[in-house]
C-alpha positions, 0 to 999 in steps of 0.5 A, a space after each residue: 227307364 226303370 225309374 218309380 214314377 214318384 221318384 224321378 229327379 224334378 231337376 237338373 240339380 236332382 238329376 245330375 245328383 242320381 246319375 252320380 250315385 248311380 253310376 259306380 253301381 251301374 253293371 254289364 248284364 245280360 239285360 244290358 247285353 241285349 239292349 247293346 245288341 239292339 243299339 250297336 248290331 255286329 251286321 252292317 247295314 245294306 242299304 239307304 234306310 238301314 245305314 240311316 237307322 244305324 247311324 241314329 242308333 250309334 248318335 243314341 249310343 254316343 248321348 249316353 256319359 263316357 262311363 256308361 259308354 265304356 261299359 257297353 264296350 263302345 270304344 270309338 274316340 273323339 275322332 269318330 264321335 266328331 265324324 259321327 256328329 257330322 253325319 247325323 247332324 247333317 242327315 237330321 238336317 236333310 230330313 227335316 227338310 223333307 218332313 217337318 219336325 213339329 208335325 213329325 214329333 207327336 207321331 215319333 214320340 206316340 212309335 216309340 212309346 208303343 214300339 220301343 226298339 222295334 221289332 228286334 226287341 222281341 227277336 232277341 228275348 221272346 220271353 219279353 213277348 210273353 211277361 208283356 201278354 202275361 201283364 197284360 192280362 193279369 192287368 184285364 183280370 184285375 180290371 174285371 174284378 
């Protein structure tokens, strides 16, 4: 995200460089305030399929470095992360016995590219909505000429 294509780190080495020289200048903004918002909602889920979703959204959160983490005000400790680990790992494994995983990940991958953060994304800035539609046809205008 927000990574120059010709720059992006060839390696683990490379990668493991870039993250320690970003991290001291990562920053709460209002941008991250959103996504934060997305990620970890304040309402608790009500019902099957919601809880389900939350609980990825906090594995998702869980992924990120202990920096990174605590800049987004994620607070829970080694006791929770250990229960959450559990739930997921255990809810990942019910699913893909009901859906294969090899047959699942090209339609996964191909949903989250069009649709990252669903629909919530665009309730929560509708500006991105219209910078997309803008691009978008500043991008046909420049295509026809």
């Amino acid at each position: 995200m927000g990574l120059d294509p010709d720059t992006i780190p060839g390696s683990m080495a490379e990668l493991e460089t870039y993250l320690e020289t970003m991290i001291p200048r990562l920053a709460y903004t209002a941008e991250s305030g959103r996504n934060r918002a997305i990620m970890v909602p304040r309402k608790r889920p009500r019902n099957v399929s919601k809880v389900f979703t939350h609980l990825m959204k906090l594995v998702a959160v869980d992924l990120l470095t202990d920096d990174m983490r605590q800049l987004y005000g994620s607070w829970w400790g080694p006791l929770q992360r250990r229960l959450l680990a559990t739930a997921s790992n255990g809810l990942i494994r019910a699913a893909v016995k009901k859906a294969p995983y090899e047959r699942l990940l090209p339609q996964l991958r191909e949903q989250a590219r069009v649709h990252a953060f669903g629909s919530k994304a665009l309730k929560i800035n509708k500006d991105l909505r219209q910078t997309s539609e803008l691009a978008q046809k500043t991008q046909d205008s420049s295509a026809a000429d």
